[in-house]
PDB file of N, CA, C and O in Angstrom, chain B, residues numbered from 101:
ATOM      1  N   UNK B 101     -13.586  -8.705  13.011  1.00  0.00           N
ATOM      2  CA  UNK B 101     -14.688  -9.171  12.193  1.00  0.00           C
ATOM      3  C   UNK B 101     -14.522 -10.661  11.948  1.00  0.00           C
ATOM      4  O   UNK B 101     -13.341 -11.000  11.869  1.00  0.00           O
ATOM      5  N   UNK B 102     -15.447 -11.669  11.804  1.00  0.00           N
ATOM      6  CA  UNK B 102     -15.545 -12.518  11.872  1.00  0.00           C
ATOM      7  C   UNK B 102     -15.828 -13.250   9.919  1.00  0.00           C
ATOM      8  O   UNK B 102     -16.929 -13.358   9.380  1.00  0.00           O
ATOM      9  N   UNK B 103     -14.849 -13.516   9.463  1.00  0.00           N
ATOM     10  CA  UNK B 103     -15.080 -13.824   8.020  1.00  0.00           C
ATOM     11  C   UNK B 103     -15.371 -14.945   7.556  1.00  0.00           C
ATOM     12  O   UNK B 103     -15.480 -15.197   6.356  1.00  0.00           O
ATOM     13  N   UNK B 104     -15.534 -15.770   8.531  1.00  0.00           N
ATOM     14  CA  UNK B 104     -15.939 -17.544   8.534  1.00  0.00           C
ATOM     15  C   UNK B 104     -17.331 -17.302   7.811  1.00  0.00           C
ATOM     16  O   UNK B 104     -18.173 -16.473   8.157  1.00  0.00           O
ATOM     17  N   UNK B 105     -17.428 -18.318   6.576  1.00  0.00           N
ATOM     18  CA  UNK B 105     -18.404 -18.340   5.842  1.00  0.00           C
ATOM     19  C   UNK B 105     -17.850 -17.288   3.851  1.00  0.00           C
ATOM     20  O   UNK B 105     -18.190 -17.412   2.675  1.00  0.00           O
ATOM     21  N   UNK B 106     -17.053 -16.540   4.511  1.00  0.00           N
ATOM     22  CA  UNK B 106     -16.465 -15.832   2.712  1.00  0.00           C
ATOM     23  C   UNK B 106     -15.347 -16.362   2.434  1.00  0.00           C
ATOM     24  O   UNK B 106     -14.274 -16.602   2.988  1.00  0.00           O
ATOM     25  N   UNK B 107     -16.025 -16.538   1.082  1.00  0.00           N
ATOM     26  CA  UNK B 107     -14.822 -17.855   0.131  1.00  0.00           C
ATOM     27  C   UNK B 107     -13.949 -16.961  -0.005  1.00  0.00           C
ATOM     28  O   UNK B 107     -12.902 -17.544  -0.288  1.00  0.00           O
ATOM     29  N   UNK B 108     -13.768 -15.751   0.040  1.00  0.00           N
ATOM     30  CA  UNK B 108     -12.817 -14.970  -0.655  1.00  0.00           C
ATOM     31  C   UNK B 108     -11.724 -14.841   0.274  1.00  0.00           C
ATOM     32  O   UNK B 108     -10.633 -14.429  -0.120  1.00  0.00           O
ATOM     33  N   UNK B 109     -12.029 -15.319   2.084  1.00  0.00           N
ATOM     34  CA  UNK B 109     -11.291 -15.230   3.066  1.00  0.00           C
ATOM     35  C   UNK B 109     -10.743 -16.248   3.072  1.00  0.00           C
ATOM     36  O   UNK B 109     -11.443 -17.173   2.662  1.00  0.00           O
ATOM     37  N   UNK B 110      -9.341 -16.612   3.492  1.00  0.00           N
ATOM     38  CA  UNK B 110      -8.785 -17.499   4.565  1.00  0.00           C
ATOM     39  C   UNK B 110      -7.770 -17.002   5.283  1.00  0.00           C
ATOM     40  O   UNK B 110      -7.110 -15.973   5.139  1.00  0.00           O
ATOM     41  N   UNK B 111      -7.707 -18.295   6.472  1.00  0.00           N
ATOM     42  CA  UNK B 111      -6.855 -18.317   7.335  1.00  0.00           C
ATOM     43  C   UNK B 111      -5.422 -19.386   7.068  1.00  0.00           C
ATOM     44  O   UNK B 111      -5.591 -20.605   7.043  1.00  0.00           O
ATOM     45  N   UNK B 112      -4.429 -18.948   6.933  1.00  0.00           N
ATOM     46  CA  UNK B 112      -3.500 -19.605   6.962  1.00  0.00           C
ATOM     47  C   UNK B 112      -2.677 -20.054   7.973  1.00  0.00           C
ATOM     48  O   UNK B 112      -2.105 -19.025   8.335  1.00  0.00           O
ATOM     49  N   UNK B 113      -2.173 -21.181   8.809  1.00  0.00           N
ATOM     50  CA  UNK B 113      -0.693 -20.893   9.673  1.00  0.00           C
ATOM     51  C   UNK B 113       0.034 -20.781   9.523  1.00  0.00           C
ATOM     52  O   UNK B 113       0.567 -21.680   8.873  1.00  0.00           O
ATOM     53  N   UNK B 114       0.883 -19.619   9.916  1.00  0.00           N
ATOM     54  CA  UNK B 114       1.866 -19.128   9.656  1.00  0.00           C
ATOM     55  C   UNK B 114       2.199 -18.218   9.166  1.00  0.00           C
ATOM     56  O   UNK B 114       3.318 -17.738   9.350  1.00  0.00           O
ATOM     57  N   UNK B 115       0.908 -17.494   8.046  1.00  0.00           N
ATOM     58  CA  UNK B 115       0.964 -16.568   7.556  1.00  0.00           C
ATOM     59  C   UNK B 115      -0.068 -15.133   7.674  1.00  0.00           C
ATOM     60  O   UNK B 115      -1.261 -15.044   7.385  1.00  0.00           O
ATOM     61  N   UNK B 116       0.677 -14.288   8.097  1.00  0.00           N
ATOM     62  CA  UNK B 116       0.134 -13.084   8.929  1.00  0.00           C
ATOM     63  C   UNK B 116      -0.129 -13.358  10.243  1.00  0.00           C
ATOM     64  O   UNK B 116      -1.100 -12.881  10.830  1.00  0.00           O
ATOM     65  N   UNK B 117       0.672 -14.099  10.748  1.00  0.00           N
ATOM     66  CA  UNK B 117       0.075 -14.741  12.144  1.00  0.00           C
ATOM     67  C   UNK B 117      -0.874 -15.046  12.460  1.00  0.00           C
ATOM     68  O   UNK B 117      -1.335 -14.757  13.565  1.00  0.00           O
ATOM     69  N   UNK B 118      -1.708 -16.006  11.233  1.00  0.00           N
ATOM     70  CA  UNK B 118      -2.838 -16.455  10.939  1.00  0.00           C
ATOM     71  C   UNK B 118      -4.277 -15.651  10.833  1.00  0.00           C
ATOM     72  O   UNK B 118      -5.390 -16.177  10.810  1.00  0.00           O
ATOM     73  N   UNK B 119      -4.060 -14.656  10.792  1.00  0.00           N
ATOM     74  CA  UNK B 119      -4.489 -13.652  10.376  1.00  0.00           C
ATOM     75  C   UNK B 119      -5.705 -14.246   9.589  1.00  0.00           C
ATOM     76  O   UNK B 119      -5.572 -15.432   9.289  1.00  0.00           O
ATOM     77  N   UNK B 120      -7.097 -13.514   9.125  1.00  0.00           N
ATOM     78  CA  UNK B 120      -7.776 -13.590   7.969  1.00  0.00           C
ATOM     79  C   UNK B 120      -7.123 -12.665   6.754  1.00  0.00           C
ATOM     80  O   UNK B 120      -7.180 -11.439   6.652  1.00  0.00           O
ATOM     81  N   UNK B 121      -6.564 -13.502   5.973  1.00  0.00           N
ATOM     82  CA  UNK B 121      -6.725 -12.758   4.215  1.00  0.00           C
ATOM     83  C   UNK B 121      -7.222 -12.928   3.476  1.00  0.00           C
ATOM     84  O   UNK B 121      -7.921 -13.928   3.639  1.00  0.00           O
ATOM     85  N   UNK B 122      -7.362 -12.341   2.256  1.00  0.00           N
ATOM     86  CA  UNK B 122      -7.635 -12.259   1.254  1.00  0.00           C
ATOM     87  C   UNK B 122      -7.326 -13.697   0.647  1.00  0.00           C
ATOM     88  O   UNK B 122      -6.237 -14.145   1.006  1.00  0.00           O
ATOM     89  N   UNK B 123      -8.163 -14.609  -0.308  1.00  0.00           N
ATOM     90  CA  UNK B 123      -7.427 -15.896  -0.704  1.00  0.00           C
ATOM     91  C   UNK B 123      -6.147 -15.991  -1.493  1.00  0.00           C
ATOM     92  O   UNK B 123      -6.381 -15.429  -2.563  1.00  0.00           O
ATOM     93  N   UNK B 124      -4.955 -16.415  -1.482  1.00  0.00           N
ATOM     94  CA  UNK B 124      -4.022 -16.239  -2.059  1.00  0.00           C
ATOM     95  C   UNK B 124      -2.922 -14.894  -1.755  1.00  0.00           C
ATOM     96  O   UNK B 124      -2.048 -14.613  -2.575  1.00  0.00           O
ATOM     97  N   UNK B 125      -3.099 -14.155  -0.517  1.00  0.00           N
ATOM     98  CA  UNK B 125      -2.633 -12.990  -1.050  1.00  0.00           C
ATOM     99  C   UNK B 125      -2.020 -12.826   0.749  1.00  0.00           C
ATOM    100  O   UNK B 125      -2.050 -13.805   1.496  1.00  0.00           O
ATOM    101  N   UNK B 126      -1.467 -11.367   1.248  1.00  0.00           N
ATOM    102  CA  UNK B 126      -1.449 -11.384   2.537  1.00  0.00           C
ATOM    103  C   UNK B 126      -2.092  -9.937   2.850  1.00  0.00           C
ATOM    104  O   UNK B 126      -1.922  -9.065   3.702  1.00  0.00           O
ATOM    105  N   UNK B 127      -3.029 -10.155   1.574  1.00  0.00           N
ATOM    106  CA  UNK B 127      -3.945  -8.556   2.128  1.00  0.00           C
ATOM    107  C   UNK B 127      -4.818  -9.137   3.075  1.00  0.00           C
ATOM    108  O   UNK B 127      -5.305 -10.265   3.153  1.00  0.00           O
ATOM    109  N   UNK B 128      -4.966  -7.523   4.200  1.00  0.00           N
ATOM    110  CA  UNK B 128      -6.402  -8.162   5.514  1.00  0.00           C
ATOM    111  C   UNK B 128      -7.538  -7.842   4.866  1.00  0.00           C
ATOM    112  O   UNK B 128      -7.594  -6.622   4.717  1.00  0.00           O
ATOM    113  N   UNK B 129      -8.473  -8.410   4.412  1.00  0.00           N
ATOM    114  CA  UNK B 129      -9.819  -7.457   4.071  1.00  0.00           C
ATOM    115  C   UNK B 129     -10.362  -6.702   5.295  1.00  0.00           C
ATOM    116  O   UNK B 129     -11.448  -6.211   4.989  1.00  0.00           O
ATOM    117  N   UNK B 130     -10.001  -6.402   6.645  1.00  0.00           N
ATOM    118  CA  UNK B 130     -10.424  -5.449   7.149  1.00  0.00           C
ATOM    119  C   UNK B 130      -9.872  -4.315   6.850  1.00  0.00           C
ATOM    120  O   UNK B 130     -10.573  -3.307   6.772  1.00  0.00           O
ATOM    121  N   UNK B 131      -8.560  -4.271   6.635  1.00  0.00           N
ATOM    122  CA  UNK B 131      -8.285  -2.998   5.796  1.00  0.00           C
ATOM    123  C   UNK B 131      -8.812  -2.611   4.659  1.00  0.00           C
ATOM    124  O   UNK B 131      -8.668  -1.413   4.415  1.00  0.00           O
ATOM    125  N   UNK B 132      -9.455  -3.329   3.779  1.00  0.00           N
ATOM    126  CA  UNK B 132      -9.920  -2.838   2.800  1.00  0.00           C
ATOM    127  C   UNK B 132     -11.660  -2.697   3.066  1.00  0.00           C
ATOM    128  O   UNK B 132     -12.242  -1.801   2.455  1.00  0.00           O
ATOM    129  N   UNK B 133     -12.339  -3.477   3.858  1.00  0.00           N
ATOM    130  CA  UNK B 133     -13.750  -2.558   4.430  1.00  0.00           C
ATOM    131  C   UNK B 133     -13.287  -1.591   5.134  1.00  0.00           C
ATOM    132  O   UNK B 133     -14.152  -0.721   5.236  1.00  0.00           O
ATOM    133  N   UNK B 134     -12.101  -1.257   5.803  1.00  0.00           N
ATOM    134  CA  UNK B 134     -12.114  -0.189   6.557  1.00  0.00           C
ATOM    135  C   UNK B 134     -12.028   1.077   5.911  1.00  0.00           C
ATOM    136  O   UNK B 134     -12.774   2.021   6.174  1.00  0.00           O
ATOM    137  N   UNK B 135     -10.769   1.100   4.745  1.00  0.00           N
ATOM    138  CA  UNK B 135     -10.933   2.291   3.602  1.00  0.00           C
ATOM    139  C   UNK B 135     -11.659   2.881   3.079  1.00  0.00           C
ATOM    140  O   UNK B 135     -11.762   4.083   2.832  1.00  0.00           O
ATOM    141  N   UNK B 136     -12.638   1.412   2.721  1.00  0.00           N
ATOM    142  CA  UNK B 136     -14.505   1.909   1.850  1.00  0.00           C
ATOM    143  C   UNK B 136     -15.193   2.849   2.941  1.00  0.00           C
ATOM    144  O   UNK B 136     -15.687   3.950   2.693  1.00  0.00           O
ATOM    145  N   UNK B 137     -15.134   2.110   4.438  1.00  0.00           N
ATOM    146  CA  UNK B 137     -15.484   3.061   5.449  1.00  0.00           C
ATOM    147  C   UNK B 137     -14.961   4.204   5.226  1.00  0.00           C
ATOM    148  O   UNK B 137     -15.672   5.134   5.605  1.00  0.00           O
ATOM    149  N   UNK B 138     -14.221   4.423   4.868  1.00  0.00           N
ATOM    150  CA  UNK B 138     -13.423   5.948   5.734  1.00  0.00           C
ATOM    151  C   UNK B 138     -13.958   6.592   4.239  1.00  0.00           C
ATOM    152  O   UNK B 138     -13.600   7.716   3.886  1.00  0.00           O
ATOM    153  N   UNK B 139     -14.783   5.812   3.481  1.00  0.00           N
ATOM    154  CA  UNK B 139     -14.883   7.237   2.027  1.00  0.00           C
ATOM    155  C   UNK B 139     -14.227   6.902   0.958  1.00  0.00           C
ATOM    156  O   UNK B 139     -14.666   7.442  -0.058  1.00  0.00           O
ATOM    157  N   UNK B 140     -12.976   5.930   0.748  1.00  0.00           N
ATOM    158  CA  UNK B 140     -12.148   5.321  -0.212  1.00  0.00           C
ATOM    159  C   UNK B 140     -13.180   4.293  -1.300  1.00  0.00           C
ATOM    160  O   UNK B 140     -13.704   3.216  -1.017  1.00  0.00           O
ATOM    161  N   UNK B 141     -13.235   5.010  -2.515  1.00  0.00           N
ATOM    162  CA  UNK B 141     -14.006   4.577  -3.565  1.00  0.00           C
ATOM    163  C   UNK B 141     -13.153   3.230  -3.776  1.00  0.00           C
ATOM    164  O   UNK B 141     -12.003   3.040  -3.380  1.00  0.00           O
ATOM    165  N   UNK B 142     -14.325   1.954  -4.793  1.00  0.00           N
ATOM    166  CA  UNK B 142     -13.579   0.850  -4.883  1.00  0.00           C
ATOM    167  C   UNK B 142     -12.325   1.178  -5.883  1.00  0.00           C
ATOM    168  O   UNK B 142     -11.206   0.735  -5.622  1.00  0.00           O
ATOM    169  N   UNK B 143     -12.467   1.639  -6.549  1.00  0.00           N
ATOM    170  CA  UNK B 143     -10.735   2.464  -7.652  1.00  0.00           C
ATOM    171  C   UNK B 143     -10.135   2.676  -6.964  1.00  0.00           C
ATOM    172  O   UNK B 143      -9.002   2.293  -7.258  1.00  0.00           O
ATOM    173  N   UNK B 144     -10.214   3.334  -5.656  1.00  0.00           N
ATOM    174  CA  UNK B 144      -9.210   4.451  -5.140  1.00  0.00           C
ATOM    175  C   UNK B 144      -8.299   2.962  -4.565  1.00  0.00           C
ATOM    176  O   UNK B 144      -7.084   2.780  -4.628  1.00  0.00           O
ATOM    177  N   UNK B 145      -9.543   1.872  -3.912  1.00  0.00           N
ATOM    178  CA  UNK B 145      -8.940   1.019  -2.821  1.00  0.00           C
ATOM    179  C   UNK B 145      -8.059   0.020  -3.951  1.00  0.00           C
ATOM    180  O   UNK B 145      -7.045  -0.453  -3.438  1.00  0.00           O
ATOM    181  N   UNK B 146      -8.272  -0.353  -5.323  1.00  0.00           N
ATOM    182  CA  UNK B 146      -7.989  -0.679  -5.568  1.00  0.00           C
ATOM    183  C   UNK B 146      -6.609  -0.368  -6.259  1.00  0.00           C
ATOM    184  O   UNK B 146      -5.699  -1.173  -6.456  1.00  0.00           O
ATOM    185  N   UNK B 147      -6.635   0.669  -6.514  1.00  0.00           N
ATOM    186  CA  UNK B 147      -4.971   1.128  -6.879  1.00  0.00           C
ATOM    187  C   UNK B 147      -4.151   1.470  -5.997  1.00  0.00           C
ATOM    188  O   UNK B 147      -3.237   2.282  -6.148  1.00  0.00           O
ATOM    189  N   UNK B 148      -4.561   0.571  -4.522  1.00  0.00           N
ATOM    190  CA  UNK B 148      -3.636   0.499  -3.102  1.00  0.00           C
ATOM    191  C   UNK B 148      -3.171  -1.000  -3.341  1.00  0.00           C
ATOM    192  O   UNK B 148      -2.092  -1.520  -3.057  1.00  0.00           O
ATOM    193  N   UNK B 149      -4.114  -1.456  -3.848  1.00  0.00           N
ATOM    194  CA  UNK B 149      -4.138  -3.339  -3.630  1.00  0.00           C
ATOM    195  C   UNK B 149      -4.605  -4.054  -5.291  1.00  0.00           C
ATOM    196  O   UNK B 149      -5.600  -4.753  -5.484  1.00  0.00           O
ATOM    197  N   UNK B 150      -3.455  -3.589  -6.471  1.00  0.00           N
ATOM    198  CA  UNK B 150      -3.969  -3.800  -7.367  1.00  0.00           C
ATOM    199  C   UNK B 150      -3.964  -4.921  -7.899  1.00  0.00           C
ATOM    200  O   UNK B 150      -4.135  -5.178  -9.091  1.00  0.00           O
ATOM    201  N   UNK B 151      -3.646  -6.079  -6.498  1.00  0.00           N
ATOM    202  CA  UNK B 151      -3.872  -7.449  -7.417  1.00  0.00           C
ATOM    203  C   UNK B 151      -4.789  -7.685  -7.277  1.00  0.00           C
ATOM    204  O   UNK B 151      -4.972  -8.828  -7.695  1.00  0.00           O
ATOM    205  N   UNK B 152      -6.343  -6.921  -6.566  1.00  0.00           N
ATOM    206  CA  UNK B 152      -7.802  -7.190  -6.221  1.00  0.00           C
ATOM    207  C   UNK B 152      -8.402  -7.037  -7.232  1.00  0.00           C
ATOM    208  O   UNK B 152      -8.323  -5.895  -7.686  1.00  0.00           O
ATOM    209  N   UNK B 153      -9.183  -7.973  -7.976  1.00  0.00           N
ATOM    210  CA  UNK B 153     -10.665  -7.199  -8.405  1.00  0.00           C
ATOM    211  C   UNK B 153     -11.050  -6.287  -7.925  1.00  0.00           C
ATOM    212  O   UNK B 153     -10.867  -5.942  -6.758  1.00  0.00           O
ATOM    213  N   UNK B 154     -11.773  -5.629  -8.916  1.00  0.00           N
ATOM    214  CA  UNK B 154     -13.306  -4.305  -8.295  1.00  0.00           C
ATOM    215  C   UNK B 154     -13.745  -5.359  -7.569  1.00  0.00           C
ATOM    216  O   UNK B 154     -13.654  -5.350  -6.342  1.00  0.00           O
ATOM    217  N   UNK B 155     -14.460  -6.756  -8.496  1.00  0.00           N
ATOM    218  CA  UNK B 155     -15.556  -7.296  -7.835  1.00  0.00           C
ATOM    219  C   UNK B 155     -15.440  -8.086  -6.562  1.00  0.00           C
ATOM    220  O   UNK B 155     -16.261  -8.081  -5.645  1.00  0.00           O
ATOM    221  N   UNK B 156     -14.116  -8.887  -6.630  1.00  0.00           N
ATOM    222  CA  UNK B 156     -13.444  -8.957  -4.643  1.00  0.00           C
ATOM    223  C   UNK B 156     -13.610  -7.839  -3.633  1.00  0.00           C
ATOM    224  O   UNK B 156     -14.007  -7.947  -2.474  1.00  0.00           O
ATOM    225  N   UNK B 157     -13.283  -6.886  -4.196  1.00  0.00           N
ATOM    226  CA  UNK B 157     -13.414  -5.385  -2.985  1.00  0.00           C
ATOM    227  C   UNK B 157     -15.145  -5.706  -2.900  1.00  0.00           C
ATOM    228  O   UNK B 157     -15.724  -6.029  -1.862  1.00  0.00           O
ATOM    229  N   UNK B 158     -15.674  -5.565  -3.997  1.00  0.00           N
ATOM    230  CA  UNK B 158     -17.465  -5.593  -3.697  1.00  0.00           C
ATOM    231  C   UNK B 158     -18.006  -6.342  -3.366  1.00  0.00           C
ATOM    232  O   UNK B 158     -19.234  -6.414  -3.327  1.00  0.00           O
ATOM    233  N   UNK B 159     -17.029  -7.311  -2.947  1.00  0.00           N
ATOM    234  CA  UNK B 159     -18.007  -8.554  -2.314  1.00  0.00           C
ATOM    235  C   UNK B 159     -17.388  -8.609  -1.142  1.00  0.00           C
ATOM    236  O   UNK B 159     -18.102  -9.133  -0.286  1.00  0.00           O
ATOM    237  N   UNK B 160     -16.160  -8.217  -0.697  1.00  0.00           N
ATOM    238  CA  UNK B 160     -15.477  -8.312   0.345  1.00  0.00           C
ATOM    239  C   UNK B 160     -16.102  -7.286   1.257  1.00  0.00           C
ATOM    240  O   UNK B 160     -16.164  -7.594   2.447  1.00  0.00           O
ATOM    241  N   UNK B 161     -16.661  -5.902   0.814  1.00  0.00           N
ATOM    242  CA  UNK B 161     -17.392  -4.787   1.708  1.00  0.00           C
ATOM    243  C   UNK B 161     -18.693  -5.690   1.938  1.00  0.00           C
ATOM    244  O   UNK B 161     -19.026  -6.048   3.068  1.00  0.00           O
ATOM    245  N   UNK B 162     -19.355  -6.007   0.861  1.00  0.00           N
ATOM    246  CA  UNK B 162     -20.921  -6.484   0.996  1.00  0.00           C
ATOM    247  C   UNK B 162     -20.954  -7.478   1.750  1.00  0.00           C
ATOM    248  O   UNK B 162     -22.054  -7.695   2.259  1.00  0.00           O
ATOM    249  N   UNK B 163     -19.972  -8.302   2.055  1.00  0.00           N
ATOM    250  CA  UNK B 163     -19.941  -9.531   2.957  1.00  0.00           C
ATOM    251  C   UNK B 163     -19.716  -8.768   4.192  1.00  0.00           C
ATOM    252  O   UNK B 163     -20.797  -8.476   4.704  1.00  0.00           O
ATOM    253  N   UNK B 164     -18.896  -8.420   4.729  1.00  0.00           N
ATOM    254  CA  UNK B 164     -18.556  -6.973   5.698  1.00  0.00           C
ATOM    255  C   UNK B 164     -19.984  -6.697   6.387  1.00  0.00           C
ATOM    256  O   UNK B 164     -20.345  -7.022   7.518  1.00  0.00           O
ATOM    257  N   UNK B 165     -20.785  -5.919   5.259  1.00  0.00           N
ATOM    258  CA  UNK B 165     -21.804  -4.974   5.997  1.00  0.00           C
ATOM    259  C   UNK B 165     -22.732  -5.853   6.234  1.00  0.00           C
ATOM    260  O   UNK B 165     -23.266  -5.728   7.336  1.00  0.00           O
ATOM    261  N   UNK B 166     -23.329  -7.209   5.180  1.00  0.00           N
ATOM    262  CA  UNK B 166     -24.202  -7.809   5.728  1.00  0.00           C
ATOM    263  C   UNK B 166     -24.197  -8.435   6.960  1.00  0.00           C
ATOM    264  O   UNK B 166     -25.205  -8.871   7.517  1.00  0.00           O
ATOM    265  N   UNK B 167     -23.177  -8.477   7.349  1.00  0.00           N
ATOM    266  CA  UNK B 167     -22.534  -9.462   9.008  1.00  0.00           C
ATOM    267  C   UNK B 167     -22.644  -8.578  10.060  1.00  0.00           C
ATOM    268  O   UNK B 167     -23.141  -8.856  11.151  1.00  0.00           O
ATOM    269  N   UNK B 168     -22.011  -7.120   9.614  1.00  0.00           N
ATOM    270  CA  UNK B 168     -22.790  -6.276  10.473  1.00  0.00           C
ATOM    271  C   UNK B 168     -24.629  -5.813  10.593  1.00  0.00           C
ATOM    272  O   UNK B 168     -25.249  -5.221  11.477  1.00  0.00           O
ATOM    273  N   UNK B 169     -24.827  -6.082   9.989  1.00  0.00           N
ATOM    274  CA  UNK B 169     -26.561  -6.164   9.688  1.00  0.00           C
ATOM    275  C   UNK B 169     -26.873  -6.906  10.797  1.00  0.00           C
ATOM    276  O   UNK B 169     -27.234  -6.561  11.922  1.00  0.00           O
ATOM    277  N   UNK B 170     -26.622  -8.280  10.166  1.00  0.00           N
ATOM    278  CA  UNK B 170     -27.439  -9.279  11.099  1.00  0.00           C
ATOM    279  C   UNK B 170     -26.682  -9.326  12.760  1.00  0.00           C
ATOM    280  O   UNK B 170     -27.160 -10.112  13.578  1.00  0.00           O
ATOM    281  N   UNK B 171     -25.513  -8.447  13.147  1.00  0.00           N
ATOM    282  CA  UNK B 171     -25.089  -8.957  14.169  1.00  0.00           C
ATOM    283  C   UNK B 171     -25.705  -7.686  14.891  1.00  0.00           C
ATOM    284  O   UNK B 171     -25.186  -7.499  15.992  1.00  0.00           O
ATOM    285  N   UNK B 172     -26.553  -6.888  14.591  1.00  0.00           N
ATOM    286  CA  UNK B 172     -27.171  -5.527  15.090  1.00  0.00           C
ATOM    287  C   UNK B 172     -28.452  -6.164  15.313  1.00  0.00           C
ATOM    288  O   UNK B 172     -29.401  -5.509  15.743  1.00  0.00           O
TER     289      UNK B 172
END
């Protein structure tokens, strides 16, 4: 997934093998749209990753699905 454009993403060097994370953190937000996918309520995802906001997870899925929107 392509996260260029969400403030909530970056890329670091060096860290996660530059990976996209979460800002500040070395969570992937594709793991965490992927959970919401699989059925994982934002609580559930969040007491996996409890240094997240609810409202990071909800903007991190909603950024997610709208990108898939427009790339359909």
């Amino acid at each position: 997934m392509d996260w260029t454009g969400c403030e909530l993403v970056e890329r670091v060097e060096g860290r996660c093998s530059g990976r996209p994370t979460v800002c500040g953190t070395r969570i992937f937000p594709d793991s965490i749209v992927r959970d919401f996918d699989m059925g994982a309520s934002v609580e559930e995802i969040q007491t996996d990753y409890p240094t997240l906001e609810a409202d990071t997870i909800r903007q991190l899925v909603e950024f997610a699905h709208a990108r898939r929107r427009s790339a359909a």
